[in-house]
MIDOSE-1310 file (N, C-alpha, C; in nm, 2 decimals, decimal comma, always signed):
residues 173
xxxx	+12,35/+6,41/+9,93/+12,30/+6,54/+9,96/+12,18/+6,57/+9,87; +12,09/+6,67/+9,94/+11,96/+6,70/+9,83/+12,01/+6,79/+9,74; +11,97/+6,82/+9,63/+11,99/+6,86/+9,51/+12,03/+7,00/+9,51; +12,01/+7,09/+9,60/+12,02/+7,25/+9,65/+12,05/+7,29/+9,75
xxxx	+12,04/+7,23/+9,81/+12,09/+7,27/+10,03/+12,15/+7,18/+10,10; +12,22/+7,10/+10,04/+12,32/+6,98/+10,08/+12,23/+6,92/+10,21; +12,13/+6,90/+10,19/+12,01/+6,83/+10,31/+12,04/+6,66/+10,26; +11,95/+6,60/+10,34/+11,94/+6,46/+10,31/+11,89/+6,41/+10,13
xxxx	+11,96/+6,33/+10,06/+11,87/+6,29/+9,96/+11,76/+6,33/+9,96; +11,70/+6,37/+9,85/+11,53/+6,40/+9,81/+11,50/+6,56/+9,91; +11,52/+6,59/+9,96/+11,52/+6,72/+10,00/+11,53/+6,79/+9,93; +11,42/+6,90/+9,97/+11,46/+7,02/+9,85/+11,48/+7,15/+9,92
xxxx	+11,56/+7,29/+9,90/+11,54/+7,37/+9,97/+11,43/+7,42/+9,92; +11,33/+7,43/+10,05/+11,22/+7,50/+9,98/+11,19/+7,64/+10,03; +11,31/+7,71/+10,08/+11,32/+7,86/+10,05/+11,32/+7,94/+9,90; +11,44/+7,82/+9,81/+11,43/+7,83/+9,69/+11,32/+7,80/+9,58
xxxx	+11,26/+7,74/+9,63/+11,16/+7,70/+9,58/+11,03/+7,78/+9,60; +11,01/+7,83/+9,72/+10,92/+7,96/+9,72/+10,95/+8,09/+9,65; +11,08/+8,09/+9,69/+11,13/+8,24/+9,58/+11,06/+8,21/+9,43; +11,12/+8,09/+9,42/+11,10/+8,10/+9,22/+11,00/+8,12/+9,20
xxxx	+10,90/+8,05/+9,29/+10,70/+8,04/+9,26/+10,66/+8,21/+9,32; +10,74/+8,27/+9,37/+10,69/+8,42/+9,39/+10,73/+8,51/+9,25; +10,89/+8,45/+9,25/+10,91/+8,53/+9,11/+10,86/+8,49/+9,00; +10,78/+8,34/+8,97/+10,70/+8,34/+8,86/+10,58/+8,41/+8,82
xxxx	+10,52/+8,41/+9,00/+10,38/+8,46/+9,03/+10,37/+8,62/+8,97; +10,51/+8,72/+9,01/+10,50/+8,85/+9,03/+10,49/+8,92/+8,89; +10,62/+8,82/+8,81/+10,63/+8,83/+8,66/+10,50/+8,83/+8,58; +10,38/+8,70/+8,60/+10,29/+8,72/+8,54/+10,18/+8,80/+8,53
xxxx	+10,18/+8,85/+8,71/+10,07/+8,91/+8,81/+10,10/+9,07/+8,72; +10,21/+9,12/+8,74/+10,23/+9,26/+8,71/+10,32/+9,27/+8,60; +10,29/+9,22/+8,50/+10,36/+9,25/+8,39/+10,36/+9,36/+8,33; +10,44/+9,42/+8,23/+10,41/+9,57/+8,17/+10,42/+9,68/+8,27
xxxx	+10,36/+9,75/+8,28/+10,29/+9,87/+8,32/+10,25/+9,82/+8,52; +10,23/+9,69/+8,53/+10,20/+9,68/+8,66/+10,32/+9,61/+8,70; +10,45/+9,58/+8,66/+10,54/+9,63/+8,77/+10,56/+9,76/+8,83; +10,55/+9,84/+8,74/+10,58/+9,98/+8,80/+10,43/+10,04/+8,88
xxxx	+10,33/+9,96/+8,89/+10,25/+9,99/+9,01/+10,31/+9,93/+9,13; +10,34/+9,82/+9,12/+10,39/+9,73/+9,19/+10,49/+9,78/+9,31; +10,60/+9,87/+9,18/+10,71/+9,93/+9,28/+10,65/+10,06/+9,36; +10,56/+10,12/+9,29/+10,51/+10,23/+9,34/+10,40/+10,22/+9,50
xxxx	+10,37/+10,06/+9,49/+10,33/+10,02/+9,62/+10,39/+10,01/+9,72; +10,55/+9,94/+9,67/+10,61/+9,91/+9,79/+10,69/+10,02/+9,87; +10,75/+10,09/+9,73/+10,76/+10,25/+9,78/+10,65/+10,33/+9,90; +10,54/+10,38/+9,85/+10,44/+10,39/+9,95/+10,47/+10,29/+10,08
xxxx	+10,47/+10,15/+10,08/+10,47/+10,12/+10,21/+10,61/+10,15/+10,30; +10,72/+10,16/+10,22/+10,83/+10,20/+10,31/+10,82/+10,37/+10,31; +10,70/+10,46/+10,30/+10,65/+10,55/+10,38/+10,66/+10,67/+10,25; +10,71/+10,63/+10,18/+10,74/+10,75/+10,05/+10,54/+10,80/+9,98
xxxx	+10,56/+10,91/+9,94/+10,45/+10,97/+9,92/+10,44/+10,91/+9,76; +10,34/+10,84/+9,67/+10,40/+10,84/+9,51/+10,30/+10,86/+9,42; +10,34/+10,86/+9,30/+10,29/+10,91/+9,16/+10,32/+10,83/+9,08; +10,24/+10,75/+9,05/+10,27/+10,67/+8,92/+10,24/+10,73/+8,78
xxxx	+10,30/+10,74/+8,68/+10,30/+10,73/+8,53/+10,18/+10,64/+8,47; +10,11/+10,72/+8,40/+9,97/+10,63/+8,35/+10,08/+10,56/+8,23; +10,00/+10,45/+8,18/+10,11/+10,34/+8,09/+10,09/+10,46/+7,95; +10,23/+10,40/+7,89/+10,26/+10,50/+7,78/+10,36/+10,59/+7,79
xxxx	+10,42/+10,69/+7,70/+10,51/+10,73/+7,70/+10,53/+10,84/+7,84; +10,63/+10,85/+7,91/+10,66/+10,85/+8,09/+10,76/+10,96/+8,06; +10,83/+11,03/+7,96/+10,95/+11,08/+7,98/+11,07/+11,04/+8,05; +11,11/+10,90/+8,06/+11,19/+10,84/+8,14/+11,17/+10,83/+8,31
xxxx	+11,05/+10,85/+8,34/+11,03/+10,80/+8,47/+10,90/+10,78/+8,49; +10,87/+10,60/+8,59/+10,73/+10,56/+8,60/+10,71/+10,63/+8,71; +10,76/+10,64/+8,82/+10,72/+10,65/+8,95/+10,83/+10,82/+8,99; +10,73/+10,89/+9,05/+10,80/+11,02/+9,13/+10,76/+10,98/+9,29
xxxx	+10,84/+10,95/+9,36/+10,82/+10,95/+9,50/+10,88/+11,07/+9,60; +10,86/+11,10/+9,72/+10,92/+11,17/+9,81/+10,84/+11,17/+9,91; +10,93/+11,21/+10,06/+10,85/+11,20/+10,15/+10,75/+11,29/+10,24; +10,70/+11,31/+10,38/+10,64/+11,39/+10,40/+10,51/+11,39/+10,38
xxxx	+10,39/+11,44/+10,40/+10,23/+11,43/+10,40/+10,24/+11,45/+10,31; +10,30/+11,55/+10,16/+10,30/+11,59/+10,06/+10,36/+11,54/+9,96; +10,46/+11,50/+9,98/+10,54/+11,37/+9,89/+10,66/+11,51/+9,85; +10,65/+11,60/+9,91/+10,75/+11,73/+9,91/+10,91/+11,73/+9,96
xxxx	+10,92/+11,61/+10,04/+11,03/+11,63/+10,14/+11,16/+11,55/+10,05; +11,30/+11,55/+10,11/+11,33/+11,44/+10,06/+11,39/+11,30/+10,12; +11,41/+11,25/+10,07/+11,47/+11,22/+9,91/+11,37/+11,20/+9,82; +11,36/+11,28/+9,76/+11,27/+11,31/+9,60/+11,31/+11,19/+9,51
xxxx	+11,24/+11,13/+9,45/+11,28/+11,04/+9,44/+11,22/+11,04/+9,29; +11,33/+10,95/+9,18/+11,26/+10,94/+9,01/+11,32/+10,82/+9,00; +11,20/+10,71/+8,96/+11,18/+10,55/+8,94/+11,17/+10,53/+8,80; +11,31/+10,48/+8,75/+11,26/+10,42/+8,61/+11,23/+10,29/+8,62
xxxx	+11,17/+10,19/+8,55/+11,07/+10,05/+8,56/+11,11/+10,01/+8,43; +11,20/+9,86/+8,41/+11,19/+9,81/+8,31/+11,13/+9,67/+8,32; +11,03/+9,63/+8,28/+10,94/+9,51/+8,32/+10,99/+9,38/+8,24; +11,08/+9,40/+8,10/+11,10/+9,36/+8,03/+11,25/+9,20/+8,09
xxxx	+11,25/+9,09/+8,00/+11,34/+9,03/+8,03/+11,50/+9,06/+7,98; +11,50/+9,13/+7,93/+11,64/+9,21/+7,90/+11,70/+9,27/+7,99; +11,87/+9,25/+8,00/+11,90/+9,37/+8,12/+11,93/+9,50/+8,05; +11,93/+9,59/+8,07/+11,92/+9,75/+8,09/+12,06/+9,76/+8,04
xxxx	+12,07/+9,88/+7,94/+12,20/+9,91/+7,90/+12,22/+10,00/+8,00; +12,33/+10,11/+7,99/+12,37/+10,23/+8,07/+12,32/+10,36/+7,99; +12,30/+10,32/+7,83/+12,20/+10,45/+7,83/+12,03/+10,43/+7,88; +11,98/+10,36/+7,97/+11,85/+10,38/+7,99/+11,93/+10,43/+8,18
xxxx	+12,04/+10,43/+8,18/+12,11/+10,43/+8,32/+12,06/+10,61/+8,32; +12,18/+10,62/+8,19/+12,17/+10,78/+8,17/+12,10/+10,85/+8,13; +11,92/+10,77/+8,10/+11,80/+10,85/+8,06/+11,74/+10,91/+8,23; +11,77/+10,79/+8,31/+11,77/+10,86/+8,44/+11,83/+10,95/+8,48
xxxx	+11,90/+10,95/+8,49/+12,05/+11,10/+8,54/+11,96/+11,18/+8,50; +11,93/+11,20/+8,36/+11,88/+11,33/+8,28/+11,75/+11,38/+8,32; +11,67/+11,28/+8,37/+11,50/+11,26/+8,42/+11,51/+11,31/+8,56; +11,65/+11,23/+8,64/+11,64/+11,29/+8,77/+11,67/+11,49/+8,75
xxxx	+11,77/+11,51/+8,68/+11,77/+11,68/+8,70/+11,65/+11,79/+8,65; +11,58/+11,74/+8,55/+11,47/+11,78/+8,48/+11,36/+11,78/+8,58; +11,37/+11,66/+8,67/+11,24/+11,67/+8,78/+11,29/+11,74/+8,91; +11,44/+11,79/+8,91/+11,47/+11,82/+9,06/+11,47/+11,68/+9,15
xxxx	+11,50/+11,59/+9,14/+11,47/+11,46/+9,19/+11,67/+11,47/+9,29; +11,65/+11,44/+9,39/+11,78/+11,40/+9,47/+11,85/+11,25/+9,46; +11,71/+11,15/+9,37/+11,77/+11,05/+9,43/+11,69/+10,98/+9,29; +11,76/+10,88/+9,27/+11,66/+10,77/+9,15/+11,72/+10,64/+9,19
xxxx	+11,61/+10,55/+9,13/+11,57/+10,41/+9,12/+11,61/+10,34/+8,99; +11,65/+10,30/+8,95/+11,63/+10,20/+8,85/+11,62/+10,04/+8,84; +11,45/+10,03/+8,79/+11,40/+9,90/+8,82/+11,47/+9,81/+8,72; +11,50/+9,69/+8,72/+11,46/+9,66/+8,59/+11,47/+9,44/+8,65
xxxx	+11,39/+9,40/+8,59/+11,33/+9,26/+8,56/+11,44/+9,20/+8,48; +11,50/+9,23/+8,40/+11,59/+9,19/+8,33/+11,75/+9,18/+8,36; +11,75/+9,25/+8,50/+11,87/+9,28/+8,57/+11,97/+9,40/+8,47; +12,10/+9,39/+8,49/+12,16/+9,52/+8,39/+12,27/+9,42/+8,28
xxxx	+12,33/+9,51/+8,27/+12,44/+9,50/+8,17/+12,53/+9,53/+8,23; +12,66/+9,47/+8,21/+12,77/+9,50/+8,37/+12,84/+9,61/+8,34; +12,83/+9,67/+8,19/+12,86/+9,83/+8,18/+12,72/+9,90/+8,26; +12,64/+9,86/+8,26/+12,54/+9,97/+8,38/+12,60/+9,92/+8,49
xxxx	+12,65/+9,82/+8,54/+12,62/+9,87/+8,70/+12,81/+9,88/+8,71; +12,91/+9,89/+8,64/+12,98/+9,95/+8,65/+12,99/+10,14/+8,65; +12,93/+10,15/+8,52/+12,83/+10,31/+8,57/+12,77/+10,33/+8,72; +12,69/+10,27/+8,73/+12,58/+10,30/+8,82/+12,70/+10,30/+8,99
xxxx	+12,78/+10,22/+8,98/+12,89/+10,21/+9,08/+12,95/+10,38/+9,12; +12,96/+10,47/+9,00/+13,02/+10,59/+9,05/+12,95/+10,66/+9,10; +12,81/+10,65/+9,09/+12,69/+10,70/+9,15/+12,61/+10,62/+9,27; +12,70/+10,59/+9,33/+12,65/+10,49/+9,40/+12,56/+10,52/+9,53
xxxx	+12,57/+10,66/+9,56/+12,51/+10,74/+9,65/+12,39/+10,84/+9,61; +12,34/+10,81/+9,47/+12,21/+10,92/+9,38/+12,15/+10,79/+9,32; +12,18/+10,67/+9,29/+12,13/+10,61/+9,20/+12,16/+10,43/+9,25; +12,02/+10,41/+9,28/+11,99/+10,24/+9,33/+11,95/+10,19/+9,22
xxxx	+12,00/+10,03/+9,19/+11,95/+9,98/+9,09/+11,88/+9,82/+9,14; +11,79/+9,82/+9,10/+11,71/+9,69/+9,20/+11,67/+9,59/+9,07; +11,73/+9,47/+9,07/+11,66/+9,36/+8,94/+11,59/+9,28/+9,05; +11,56/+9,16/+8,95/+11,42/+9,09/+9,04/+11,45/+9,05/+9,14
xxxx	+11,59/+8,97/+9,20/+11,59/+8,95/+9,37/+11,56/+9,09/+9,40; +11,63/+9,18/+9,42/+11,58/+9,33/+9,45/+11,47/+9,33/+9,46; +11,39/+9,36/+9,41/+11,22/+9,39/+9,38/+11,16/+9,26/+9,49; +11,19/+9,15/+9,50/+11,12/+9,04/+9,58/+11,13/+9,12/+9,74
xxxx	+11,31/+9,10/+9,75/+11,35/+9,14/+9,86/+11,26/+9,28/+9,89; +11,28/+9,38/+9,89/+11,13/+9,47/+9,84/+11,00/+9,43/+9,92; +10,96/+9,37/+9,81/+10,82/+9,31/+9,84/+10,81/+9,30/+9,99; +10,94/+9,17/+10,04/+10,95/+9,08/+10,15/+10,93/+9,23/+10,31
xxxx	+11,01/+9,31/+10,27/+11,03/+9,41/+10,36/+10,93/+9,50/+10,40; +10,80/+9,50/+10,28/+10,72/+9,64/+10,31/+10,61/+9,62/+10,29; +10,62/+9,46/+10,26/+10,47/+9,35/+10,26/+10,35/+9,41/+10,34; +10,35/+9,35/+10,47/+10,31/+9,42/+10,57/+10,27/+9,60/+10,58
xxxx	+10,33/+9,65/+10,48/+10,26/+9,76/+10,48/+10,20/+9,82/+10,36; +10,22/+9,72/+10,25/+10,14/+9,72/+10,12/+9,98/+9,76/+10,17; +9,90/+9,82/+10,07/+9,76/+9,86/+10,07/+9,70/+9,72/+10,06; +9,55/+9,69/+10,12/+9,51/+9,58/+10,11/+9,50/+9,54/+9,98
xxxx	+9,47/+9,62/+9,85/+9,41/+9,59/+9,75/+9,57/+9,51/+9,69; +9,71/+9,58/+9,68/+9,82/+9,49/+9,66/+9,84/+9,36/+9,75; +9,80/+9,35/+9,84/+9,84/+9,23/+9,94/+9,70/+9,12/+9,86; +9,61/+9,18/+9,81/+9,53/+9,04/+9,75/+9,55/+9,02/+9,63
xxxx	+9,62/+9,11/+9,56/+9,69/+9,05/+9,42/+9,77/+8,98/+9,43; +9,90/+8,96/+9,53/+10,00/+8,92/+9,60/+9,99/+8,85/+9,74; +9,95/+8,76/+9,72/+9,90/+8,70/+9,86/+10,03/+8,61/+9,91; +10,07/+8,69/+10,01/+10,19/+8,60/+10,01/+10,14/+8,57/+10,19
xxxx	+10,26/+8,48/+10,25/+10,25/+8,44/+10,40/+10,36/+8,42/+10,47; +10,42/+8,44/+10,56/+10,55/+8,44/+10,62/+10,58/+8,30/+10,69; +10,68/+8,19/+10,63/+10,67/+8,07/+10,74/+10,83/+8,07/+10,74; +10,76/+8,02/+10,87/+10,92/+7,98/+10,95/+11,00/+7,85/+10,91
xxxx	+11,11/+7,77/+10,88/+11,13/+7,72/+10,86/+11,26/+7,61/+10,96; +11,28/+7,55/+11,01/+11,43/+7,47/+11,08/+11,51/+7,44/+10,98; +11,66/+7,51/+11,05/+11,75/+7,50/+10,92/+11,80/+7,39/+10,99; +11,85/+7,28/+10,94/+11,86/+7,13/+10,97/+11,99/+7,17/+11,01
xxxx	+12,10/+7,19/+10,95/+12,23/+7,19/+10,98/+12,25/+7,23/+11,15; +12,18/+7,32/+11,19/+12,17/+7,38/+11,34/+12,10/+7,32/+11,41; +12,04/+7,21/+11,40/+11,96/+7,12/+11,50/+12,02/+6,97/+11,43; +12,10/+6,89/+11,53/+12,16/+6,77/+11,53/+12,17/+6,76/+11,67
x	+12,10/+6,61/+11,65/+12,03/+6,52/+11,75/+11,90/+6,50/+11,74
């Protein structure tokens, strides 16, 4: 079997193999400060109105989204962004909570690159209806969904292409 998708010797899955080369790409493309553009694009393309945080101190939120012509409607939305390779403790869980009521926000995000700490998403579990937490499959999967509606100027930072591929197992003969 190949090394990752039980295919013929020397085979490689190269679904996984494109993931990694997107998540190496994204990591170096938008580091810092431009993940949280990043998320604030794909937001926008899944229709949310947004506001990004100029880099620097944010009050615990990069991104304000909501919907509507005005970004008025809801779900009001407060994006925290951790770009960093660390996962996220549950107090950066509960700088949110506190960011979301300070802004009136119905609903928050928490990004983070580093994924969590399994006391955050044990936390983040009783909140499981106010509060999404997205690490980097998240954020790709993201990407993958609202691609197509990203602004041109992200789609040339991120130049990605959609291929189809035959999954071997389902074609014999």
């Amino acid at each position: 079997d190949g090394p990752t998708d039980g295919g013929p010797p020397g085979d490689t899955d190269i679904a996984q193999a494109a993931q990694d080369e997107i998540v190496a790409f994204v990591r170096r493309k938008f580091a810092g400060h431009g993940l949280a553009r990043l998320i604030g694009a794909v937001l926008e393309g899944e229709g949310f109105k947004v506001s990004i945080s100029p880099p620097g101190p944010d009050r615990g939120v990069d991104v304000l989204a909501g919907r509507g012509a005005m970004g008025l409607d809801e779900p009001l939305l407060c994006v925290q962004v951790k770009a960093t390779e660390v996962p996220v403790d549950a107090t950066v869980f509960r700088a949110l909570q506190g960011a979301m009521t300070s802004f009136g926000a119905t609903q928050g995000l928490l990004v983070s690159w580093g994924g969590f700490t399994e006391a955050t998403r044990r936390e983040a579990r009783q909140h499981a209806f106010k509060i999404a937490l997205w690490d980097q499959a998240d954020i790709v999967q993201a990407i993958y969904r609202a691609y197509e509606s990203l602004s041109p100027e992200i789609q040339a930072e991120l130049p990605l292409k959609r291929v189809w591929t035959l999954v071997r197992e389902d074609v014999e003969g």
